[in-house]
C-alpha positions as a Markdown table, in Angstrom:
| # | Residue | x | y | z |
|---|---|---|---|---|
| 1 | Unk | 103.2 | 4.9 | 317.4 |
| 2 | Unk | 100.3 | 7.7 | 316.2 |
| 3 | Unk | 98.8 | 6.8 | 312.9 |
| 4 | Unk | 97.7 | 9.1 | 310.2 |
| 5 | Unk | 95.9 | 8.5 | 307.5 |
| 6 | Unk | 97.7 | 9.6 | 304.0 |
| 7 | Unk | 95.0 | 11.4 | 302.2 |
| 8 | Unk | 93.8 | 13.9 | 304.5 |
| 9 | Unk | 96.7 | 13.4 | 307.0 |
| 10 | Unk | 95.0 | 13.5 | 310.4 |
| 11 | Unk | 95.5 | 11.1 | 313.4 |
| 12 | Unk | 93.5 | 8.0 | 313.2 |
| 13 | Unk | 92.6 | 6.0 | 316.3 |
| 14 | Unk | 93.9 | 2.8 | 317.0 |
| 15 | Unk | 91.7 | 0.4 | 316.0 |
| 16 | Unk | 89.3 | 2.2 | 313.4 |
| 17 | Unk | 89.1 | 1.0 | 309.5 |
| 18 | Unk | 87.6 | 4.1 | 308.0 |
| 19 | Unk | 89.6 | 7.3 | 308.0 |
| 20 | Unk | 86.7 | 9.5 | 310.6 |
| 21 | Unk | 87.8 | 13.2 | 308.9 |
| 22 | Unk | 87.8 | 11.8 | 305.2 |
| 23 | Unk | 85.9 | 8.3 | 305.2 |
| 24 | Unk | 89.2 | 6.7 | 302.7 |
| 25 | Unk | 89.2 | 2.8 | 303.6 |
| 26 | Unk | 92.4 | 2.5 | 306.5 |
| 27 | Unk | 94.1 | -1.1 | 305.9 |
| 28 | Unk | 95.6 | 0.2 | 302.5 |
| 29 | Unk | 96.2 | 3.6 | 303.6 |
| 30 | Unk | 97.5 | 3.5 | 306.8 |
| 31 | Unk | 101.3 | 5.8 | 307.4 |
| 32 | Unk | 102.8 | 5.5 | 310.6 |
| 33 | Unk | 104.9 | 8.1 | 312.2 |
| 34 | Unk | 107.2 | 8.2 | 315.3 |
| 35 | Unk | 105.8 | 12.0 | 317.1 |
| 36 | Unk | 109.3 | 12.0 | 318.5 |
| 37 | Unk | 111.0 | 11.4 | 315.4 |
| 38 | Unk | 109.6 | 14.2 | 313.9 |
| 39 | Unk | 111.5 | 17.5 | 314.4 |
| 40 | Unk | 112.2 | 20.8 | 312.6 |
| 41 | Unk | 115.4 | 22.8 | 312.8 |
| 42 | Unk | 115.5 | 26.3 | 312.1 |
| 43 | Unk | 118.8 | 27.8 | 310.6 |
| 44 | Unk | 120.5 | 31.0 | 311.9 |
| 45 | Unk | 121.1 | 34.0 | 310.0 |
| 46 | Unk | 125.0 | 33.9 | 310.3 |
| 47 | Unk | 125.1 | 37.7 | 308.6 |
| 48 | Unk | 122.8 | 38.9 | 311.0 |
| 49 | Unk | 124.5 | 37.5 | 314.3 |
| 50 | Unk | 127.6 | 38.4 | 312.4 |
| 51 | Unk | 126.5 | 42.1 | 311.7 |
| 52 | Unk | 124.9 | 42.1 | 315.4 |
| 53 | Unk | 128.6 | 40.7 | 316.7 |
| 54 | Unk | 130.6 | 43.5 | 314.4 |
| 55 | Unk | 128.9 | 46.4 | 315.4 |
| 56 | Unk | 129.0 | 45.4 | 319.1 |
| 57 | Unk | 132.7 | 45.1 | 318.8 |
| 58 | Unk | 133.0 | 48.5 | 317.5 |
| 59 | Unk | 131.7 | 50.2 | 320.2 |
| 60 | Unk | 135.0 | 48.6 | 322.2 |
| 61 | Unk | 137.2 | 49.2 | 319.3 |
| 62 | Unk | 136.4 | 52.9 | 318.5 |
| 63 | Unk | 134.0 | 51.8 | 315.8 |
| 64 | Unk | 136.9 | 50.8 | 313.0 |
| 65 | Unk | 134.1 | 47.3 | 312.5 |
| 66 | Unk | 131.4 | 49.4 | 312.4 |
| 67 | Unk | 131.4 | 49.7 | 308.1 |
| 68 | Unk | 131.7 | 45.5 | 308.1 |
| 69 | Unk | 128.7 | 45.3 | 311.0 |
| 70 | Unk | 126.8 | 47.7 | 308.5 |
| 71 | Unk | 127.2 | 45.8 | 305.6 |
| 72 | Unk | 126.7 | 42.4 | 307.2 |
| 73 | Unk | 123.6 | 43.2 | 308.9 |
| 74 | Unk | 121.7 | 44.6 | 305.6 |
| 75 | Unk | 123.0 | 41.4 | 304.3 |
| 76 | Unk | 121.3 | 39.8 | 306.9 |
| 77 | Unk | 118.3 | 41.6 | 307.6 |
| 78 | Unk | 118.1 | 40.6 | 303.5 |
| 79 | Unk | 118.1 | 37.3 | 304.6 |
| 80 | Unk | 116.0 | 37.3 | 307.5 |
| 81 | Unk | 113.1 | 39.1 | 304.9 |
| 82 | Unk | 113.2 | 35.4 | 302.5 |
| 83 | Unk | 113.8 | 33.1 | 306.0 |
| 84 | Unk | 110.8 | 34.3 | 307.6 |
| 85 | Unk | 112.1 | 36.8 | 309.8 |
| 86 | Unk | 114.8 | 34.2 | 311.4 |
| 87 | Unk | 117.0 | 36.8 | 312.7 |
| 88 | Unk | 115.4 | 40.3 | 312.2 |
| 89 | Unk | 115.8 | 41.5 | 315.2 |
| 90 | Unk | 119.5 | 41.3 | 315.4 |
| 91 | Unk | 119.8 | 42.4 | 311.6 |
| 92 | Unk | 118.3 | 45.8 | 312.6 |
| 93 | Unk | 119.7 | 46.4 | 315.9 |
| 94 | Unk | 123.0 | 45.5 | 314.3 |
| 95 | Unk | 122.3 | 48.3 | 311.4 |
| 96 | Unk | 121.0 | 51.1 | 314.2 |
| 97 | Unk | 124.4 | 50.5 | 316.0 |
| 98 | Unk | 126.7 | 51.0 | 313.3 |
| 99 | Unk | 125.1 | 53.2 | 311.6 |
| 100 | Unk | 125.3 | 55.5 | 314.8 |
| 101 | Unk | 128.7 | 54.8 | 314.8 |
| 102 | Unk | 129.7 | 55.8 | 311.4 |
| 103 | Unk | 127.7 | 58.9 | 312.0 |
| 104 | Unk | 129.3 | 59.5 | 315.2 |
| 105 | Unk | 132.7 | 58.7 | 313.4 |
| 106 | Unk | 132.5 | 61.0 | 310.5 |
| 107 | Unk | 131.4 | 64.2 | 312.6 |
| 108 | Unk | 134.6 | 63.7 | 315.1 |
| 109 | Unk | 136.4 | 63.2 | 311.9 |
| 110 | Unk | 135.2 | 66.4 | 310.4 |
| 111 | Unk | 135.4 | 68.5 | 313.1 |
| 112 | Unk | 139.2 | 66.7 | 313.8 |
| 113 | Unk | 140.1 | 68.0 | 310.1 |
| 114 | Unk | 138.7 | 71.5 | 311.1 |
| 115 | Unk | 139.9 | 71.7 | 314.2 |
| 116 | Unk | 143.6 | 71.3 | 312.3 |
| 117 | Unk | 143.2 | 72.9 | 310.0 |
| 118 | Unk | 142.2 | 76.0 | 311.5 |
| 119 | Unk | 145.2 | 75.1 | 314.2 |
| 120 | Unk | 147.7 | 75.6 | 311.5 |
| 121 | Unk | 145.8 | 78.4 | 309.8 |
| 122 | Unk | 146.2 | 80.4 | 313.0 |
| 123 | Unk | 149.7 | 78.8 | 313.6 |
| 124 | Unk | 150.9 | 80.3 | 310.3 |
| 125 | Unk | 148.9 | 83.7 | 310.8 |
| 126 | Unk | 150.8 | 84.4 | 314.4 |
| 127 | Unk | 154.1 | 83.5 | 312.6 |
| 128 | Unk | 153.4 | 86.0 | 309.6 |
| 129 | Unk | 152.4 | 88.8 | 312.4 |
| 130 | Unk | 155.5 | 87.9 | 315.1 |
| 131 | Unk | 158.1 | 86.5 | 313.3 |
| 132 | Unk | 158.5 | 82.6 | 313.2 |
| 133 | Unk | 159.3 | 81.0 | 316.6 |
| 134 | Unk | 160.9 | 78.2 | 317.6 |
């Protein structure tokens, strides 16, 4: 079991009585720690796996996810900025997608609403010229 001393916190060796880094006295100062014992867990960034998840979804699903994959991965990327960057790279990737897609989406849509629109304009133009057919 390592030994650190508790006023400058480095590893002491095993049998010493005066702290070698800071010279503090070791038999009242001594605080043992299990190197195994100690671990760290990092937590995900559930709106930037989330956002990541959405946006790759709506690639399959004709990008109807893509709004929810943009809003979750700001969220996300939000989060990633206080959390040290856990989950950054997802966060953006997640926004490049679906922001593509909601691009993509509103120019088919416009040019959809053109596109009928000038169908019927020219529909109701031939009728007025030929007569209405059926």
């Amino acid at each position: 079991m390592a030994k650190f001393c508790s006023e400058c916190g480095k590893e002491l060796e095993e049998n010493s009585k005066v702290c070698k880094n800071c010279g503090k006295q070791i038999e009242e100062n001594i605080n043992s720690v299990d190197k195994r014992a100690v671990t760290t867990t990092k937590s995900a960034n559930g709106f930037a796996i989330a956002g990541f998840v959405l946006s790759l979804v709506s690639l399959l699903c004709c990008g109807t996810t893509s709004l929810l994959g943009l809003i979750f991965s700001i969220i996300g990327l939000v989060n990633a900025n206080k959390n040290q960057g856990e989950g950054k790279g997802l966060a953006i990737a997640g926004i490049i997608i679906s922001a593509i897609l909601l691009i993509l989406l509103i120019v088919l849509y416009s040019f959809g609403i053109i596109a009928s629109f000038t169908n019927g304009f020219n529909d109701g133009v031939n009728e007025s010229f030929n007569g209405p057919y059926y």
